[in-house]
N, C-alpha and C positions, 0 to 999 in steps of 0.2 A: 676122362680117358684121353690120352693124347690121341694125335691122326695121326704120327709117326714113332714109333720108340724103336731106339738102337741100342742093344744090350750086348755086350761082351765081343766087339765085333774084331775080329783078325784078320786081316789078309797078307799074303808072302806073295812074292815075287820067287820062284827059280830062275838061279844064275848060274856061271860058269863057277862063281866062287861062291856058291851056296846059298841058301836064301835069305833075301832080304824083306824085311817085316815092317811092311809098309803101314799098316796100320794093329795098333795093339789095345784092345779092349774096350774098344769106343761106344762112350755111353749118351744116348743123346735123345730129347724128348720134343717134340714141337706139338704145341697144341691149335686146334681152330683160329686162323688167324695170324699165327705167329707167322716169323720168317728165319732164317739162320742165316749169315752168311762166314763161311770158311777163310781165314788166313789165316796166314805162318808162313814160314821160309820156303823159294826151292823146293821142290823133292820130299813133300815133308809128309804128302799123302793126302792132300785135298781134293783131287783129282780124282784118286784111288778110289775114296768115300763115295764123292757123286756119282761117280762111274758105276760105285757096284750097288747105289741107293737104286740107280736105274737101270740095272742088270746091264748093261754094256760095257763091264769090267774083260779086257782082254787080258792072258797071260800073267794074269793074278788069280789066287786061288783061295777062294775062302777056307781060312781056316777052322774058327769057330766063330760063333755068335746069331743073333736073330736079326731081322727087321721088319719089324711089322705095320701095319697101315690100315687104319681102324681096325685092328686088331687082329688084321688075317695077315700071316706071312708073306711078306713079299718072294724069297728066298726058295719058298716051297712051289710059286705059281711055277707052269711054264710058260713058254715065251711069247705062245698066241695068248693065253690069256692075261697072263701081265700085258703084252699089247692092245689088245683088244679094250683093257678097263683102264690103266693106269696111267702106263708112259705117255706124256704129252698131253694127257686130258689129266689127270688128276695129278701126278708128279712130272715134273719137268726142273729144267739144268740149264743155267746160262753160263756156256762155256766160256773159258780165258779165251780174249777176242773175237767173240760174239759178232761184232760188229762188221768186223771183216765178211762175214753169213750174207750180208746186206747183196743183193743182186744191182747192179749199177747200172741193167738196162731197165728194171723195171721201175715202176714206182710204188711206195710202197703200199699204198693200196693194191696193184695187183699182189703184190705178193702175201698183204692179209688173205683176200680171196683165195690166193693157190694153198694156201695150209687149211682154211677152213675149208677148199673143194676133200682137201684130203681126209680131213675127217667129218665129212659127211655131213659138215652143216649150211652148206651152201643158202637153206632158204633161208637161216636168219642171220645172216653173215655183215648185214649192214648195223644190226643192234650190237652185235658182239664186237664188231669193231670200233664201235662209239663207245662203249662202254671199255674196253682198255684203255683208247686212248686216252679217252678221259683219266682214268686210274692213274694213269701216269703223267696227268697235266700237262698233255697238248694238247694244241689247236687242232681242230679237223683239219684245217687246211693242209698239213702237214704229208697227208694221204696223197693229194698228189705231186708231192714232190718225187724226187729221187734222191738215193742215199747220198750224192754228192753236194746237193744243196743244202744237209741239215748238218749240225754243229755235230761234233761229237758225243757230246753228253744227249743231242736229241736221239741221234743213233741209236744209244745207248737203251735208253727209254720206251726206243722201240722194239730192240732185240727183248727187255722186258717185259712188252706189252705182248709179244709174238708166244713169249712162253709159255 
């Protein structure tokens, strides 16, 4: 069974000159493990997709289709409990310029610490941060730097790890 399936998905944009059909029939399966990543042109609805994978689609309206996530409707939760289980702990979204996210007073060790203060894992928050950065082959050291010391691609890596 997949942990994601996207079956028949639509969404429309209302405009002044009527609606635009941002996404049309999207069929899509990720299993344990897997990964997906989205391109295509401009405008083309990549955004659209993650945006309403992770209920934070504005001003777009689903038209038809499911998404389910081991098998329970995302589409159907409401917004405390798609928060509560989901967004950020179990699905998460690395936006176009991610990077930019990066806080430039801190380093980013503090800043692992403030996302894991927020979800409530504070006492094991030195294992969990060893263990992404690892995932993403850096060095520990790396923690206390600041986002202006590290290369872009390490940025990058981070805004990964942070997901």
């Amino acid at each position: 069974m997949p942990n994601i399936k996207i079956s028949d998905l639509s969404v429309d944009y209302k405009t002044s000159y009527g609606n635009i059909h941002a996404l049309e029939n999207i069929e899509l399966e990720l299993k344990d493990g897997e990964s997906v990543g989205i391109a295509g042109e401009s405008a083309c609805g990549k955004s659209t997709l993650g945006l309403t994978i992770i209920k934070m689609l504005q001003g777009g309206k689903i038209i038809s289709g499911k998404i389910l996530f081991n098998g329970k409707s995302i589409l159907d939760m409401s917004e405390s409990e798609f928060d509560g289980t989901l967004r950020w702990k179990e699905i998460s979204m690395i936006f176009q310029g991610a990077m930019n996210s990066l806080d430039p007073v801190f380093t980013i060790k503090q800043q692992f610490d403030e996302i894991l203060k927020q979800h409530d894992c504070e006492d094991k928050s030195d294992k969990i941060i060893d263990d992404v950065i690892h995932s993403v082959n850096l060095d520990h050291s790396v923690l206390e730097k600041y986002p202006h010391e590290l290369s872009g691609g390490m940025k990058q890596r981070i805004v990964i790890a942070m997901a």
